[in-house]
N, C-alpha and C positions, 0 to 999 in steps of 0.2 A: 504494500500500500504506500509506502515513501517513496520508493522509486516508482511510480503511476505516472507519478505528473513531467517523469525523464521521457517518456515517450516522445513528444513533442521534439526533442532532439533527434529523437531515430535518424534523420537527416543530417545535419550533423554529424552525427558517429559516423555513419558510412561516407562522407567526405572525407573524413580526419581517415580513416581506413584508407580510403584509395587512394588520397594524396601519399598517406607514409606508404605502402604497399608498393604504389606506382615509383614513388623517389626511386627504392632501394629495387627494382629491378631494374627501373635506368643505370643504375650506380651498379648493380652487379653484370647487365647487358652490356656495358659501353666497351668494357675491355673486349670483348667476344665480337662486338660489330666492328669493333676498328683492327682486331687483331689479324684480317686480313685470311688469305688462303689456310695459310697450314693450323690456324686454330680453326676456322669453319670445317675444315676436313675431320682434326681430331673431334670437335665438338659431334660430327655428323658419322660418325662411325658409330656412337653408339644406339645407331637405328638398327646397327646389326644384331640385336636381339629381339630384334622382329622380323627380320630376316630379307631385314630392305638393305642389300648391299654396294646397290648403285650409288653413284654420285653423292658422295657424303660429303664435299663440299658446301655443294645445293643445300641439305638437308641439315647440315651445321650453321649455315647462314642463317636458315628460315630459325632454327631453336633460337640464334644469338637476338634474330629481328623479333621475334614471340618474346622476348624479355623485356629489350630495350623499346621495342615502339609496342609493344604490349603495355608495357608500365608505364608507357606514355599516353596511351588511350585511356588505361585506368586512371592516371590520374587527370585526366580533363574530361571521363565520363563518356567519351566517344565514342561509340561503336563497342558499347561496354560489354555486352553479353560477348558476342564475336572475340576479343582480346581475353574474355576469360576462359572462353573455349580454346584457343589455342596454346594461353598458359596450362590451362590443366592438362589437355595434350603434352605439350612439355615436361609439366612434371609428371607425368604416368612414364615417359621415358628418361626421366631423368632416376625415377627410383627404379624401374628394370636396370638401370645400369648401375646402380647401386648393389643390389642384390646380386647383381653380375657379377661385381668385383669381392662377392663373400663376408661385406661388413654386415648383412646380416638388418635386422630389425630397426636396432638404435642406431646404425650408421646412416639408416634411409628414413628416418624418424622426419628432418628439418622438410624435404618433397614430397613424403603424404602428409603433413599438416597443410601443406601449401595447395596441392593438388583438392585436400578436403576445404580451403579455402575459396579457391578458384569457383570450385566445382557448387559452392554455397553461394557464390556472388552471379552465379549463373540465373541462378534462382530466385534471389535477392532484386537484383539490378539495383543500378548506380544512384539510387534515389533522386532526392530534389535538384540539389543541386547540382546540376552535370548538363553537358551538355546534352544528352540524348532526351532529357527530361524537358529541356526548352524546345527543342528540336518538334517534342511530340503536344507541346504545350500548344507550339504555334498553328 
């Protein structure tokens, strides 16, 4: 009953979400989009636990752009559902390759929080203030 009248913020919270959310995948994206061919490749190899072994280039690109211009969407509310779908893509392959490498549970613990993030803000959507909310306002 004292927290009732925090609803009213609901908004709010999911701003202050996507802005920190969106920062810190720019801030962890940027290295990965500027890091050029041979990180887009390392990055894109580990689609081979799905058994996509072509062009892991290509596919290490799209992971580093799903970060950094993902985080970028989320945090301006853009095309919000769409960016959370391809983060949570990402991180469904980022914890197979977790598992891949034998840490097991708690080493792949930080990409299923994230992925059960993503996968919540799907459902969620970006609230008031975002641009996808003005967009649908208009």
């Amino acid at each position: 009953m004292i927290f009732s009248s925090w609803d009213r913020h609901r908004d709010l919270g999911l701003l202050i979400l996507r802005l920190g959310i969106g920062l810190m995948f720019m801030y962890h994206g940027w290295p990965k989009i500027s890091g050029g061919m041979a990180t887009w490749t390392k990055l894109g190899a580990a689609t081979g636990n799905f058994g996509i072994t072509f062009a892991p280039a290509f596919w290490g690109f799209m992971a580093a752009f799903a970060e950094f211009g993902g985080g970028l969407l989320l945090l301006l509310g853009l095309f919000f559902r769409i960016a959370s779908i391809l983060l949570t893509v990402t991180m469904i392959v980022a914890i197979s390759t977790k598992f891949a490498s034998g840490v097991g549970f708690s080493g792949a613990a930080q990409p299923i929080e994230l992925g059960i993030l993503f996968l919540s803000l799907i459902l969620i959507g970006p609230g008031r203030y975002s641009f996808d909310d003005s967009f649908k306002r208009r």
